[in-house]
C-alpha positions as CSV (number, residue, x, y, z in Angstrom):
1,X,20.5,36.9,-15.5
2,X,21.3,40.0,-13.7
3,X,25.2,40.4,-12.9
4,X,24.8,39.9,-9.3
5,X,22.8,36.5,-10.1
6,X,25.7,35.7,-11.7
7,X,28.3,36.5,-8.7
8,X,25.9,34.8,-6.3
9,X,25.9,31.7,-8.4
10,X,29.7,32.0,-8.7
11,X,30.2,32.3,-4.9
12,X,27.1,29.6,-3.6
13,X,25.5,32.9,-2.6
14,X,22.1,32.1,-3.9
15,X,18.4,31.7,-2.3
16,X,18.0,27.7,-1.7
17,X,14.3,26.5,-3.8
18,X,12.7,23.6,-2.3
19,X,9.9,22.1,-3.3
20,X,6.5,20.8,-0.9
21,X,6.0,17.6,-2.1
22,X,7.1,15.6,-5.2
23,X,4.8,16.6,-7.6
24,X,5.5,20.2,-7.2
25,X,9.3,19.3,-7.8
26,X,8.0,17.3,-11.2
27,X,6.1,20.4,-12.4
28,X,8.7,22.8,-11.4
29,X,11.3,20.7,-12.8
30,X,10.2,18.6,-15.9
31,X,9.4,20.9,-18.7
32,X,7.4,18.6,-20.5
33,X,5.2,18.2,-17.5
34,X,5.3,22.4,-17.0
35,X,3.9,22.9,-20.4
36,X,1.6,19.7,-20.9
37,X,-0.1,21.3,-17.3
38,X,-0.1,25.0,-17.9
39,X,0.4,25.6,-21.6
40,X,3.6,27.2,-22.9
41,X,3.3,30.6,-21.6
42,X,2.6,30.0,-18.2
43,X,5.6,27.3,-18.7
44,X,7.8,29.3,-19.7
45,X,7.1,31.8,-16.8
46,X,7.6,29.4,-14.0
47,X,10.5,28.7,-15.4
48,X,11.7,32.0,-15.4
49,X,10.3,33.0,-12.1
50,X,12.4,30.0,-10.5
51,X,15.4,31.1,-12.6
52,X,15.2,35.2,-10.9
53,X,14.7,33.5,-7.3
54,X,17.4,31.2,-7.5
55,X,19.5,34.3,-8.7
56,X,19.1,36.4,-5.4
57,X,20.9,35.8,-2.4
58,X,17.7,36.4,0.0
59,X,14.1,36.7,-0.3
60,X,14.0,40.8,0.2
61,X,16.2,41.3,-3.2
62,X,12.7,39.8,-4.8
63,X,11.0,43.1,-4.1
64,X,13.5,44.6,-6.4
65,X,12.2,42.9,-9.5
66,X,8.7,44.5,-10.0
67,X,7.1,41.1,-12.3
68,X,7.4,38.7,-9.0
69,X,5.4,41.3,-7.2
70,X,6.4,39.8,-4.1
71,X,3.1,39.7,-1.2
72,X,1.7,37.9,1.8
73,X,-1.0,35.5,1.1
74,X,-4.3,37.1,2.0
75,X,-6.0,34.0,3.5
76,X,-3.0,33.0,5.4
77,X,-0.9,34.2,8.4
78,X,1.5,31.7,8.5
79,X,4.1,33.0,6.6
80,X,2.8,31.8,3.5
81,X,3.6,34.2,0.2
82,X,2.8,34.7,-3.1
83,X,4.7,35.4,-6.2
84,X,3.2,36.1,-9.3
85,X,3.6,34.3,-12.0
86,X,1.6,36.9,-14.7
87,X,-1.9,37.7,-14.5
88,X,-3.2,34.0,-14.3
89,X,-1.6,32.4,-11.3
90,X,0.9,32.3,-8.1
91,X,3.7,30.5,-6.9
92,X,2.7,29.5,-2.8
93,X,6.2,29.2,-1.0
94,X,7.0,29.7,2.3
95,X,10.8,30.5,4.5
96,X,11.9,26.8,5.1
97,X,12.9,28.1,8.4
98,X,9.9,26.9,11.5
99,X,9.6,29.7,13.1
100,X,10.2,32.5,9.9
101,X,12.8,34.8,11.2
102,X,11.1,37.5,12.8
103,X,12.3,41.3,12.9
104,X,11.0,42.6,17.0
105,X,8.0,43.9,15.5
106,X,7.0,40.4,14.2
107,X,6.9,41.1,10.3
108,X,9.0,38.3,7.9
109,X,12.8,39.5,8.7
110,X,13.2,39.0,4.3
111,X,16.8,39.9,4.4
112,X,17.4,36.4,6.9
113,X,15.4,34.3,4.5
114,X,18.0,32.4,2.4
115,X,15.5,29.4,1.4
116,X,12.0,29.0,0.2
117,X,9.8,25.6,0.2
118,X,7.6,26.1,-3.2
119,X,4.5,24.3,-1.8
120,X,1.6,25.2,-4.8
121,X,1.1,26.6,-8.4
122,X,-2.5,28.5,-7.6
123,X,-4.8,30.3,-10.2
């Protein structure tokens, strides 16, 4: 962990992960379950991915590690995201805030975000 992720932890200052729905949670959660779904590489990814978010204190200091290759979801408009977990798959999460928070031009204001719903592993 980077030594911010470290003073964030220290201080509470840390992006919030919640999870869609119980089985997300169980995947994201259980390690067993990880690697008995997605094999030990992508396992140990997911694991790692949810380590780095939980490490920054809002969603804009994910653009500054290049591997989550932080991006809008191309099929929806709803504030949906992606973040990559290698070259097979995605983690789907969304601001847990209904509406997002907005900057006046209506793009995602990142640097309000301070929790993410984790709603879908995709391929």
């Amino acid at each position: 962990m980077h030594q911010s992720g470290i003073r964030n932890r220290f201080l509470g200052w840390q992006l919030k992960i919640l999870f869609g729905d119980g089985e997300v949670a169980r995947i994201c959660n259980d390690d067993d379950v990880r690697r008995s779904r997605y094999g030990p590489a992508l396992a140990s990814t997911i694991r790692r991915r949810l380590g780095e978010i939980s490490a920054v204190t809002h969603l804009a200091e994910l653009r500054r590690l290049p591997a989550t290759r932080l991006r809008r979801h191309p099929d929806r408009g709803d504030g949906y995201l992606l973040i990559s977990l290698g070259a097979t798959a995605d983690l789907l999460v969304r601001p847990r805030d209904d509406p997002a928070p907005a900057l006046p031009d209506g793009r995602l204001d990142e640097h309000a975000v301070r929790a993410l719903v984790v709603t879908a592993i995709v391929p």
